[in-house]
C-alpha positions as CSV (number, residue, x, y, z in Angstrom):
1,X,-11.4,10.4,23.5
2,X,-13.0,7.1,24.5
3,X,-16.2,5.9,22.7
4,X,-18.8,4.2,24.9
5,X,-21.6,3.1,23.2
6,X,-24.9,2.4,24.5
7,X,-26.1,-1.4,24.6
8,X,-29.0,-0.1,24.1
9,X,-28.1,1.7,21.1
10,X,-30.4,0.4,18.2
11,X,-27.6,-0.9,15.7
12,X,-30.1,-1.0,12.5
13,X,-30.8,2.6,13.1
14,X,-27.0,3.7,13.6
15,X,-26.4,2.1,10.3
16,X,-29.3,4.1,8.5
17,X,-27.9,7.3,9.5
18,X,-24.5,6.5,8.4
19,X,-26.2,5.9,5.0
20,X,-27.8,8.9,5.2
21,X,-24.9,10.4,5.4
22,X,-23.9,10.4,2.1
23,X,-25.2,8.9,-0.9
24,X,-21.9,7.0,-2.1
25,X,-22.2,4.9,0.9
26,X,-22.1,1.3,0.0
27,X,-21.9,-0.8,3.0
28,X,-22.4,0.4,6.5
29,X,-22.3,-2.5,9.6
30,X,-21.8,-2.9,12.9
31,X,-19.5,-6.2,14.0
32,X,-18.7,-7.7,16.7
33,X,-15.0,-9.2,17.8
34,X,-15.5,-12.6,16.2
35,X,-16.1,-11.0,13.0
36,X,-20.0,-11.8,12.8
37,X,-22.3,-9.3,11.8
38,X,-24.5,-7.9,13.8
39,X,-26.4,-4.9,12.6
40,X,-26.8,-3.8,8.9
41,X,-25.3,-4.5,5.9
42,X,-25.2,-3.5,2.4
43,X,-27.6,-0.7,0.5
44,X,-30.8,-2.0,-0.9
45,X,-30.4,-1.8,-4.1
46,X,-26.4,-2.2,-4.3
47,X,-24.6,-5.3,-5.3
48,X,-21.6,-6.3,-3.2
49,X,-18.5,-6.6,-5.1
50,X,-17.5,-9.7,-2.8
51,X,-19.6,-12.9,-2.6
52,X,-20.9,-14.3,0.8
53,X,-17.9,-16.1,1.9
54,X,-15.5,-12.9,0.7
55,X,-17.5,-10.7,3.0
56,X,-17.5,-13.2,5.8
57,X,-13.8,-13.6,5.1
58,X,-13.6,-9.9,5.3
59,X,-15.0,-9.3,8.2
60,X,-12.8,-11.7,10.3
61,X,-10.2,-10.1,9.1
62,X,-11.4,-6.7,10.3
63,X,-12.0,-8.2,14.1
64,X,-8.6,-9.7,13.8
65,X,-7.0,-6.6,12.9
66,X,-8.7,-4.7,15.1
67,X,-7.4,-7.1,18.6
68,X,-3.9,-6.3,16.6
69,X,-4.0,-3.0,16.5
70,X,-5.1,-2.6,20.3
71,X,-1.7,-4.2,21.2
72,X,-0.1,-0.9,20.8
73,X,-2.8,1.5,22.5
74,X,-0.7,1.7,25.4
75,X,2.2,3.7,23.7
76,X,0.2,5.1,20.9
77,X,-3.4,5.5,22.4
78,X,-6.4,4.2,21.0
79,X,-7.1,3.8,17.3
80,X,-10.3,6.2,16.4
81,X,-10.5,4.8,13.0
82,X,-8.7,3.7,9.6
83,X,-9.5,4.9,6.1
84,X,-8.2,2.8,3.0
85,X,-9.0,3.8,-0.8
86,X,-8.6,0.7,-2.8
87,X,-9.1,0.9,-7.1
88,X,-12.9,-0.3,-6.1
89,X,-13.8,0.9,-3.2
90,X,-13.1,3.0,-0.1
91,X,-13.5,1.9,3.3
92,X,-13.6,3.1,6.9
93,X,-13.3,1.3,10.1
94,X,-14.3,2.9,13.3
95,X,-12.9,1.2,16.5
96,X,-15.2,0.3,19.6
97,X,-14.3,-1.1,22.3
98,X,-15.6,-4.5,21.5
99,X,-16.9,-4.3,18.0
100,X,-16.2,-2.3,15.3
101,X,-18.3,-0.2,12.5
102,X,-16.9,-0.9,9.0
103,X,-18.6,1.6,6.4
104,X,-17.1,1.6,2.5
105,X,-18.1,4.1,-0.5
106,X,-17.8,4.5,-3.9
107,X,-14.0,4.9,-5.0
108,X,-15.3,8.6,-6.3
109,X,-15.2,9.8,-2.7
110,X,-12.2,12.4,-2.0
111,X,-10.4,11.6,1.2
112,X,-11.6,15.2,2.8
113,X,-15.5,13.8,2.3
114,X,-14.5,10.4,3.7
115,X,-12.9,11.5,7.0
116,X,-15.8,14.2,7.5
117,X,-18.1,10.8,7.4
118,X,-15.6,9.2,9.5
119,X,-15.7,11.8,12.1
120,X,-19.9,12.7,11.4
121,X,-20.1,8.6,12.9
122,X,-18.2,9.3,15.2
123,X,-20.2,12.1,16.8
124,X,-23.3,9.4,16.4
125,X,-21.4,6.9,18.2
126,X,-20.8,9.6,21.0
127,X,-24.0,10.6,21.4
128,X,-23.3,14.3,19.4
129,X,-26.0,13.8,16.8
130,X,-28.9,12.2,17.1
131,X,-29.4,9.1,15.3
């Protein structure tokens, strides 16, 4: 399955539907391959657990990762998306082809509800539900 998304597609409101998705959503963003955000961000109304420059840091490291991980699609295929449950937090990265949409969650949520949001933005990336 290759994702294609839209340039058109309004970021802000992919973002609100991936908080809609759930209510233990934390974070939900859309970044592009340098690492800079360009769409979204954290819950109004949530603190972040990482100051500015963490997040920042953060997100490099996701758009790094992500140019690592594509050295092996030809022999493995492409990378849909990673899920990590850290003591704080939970977090899911869905791979674009040039950006990536990084979403975390409150630790509480089991790995079956995390991968059903995983897959629920995929489908919104894809054009299956609406947005």
């Amino acid at each position: 399955m290759e994702l294609f998304v839209s340039i058109a597609m309004d970021y802000n409101k992919l973002c609100k539907s991936i908080f809609a998705l759930h209510d233990d959503i934390r974070y939900a963003g859309v970044v592009d391959e340098t690492g800079a955000l360009l769409a979204g961000g954290m819950k109004k109304g949530i603190d972040s657990i990482v100051d500015v420059a963490g997040e920042e840091l953060y997100l490099a490291q996701t758009a790094i990762r992500r140019s690592m991980r594509e050295r092996f699609d030809p022999t493995m295929g492409k990378a849909r998306f990673s899920y990590i449950e850290r003591e704080k937090i939970s977090i899911i990265t869905l791979y674009l082809d040039n950006m990536v949409v990084l979403i975390t969650m409150e630790p509480n949520i089991d790995s079956h509800t995390a991968i059903d949001i995983a897959e629920d933005s995929l489908d919104m990336l894809d054009g299956k539900i609406d947005i």
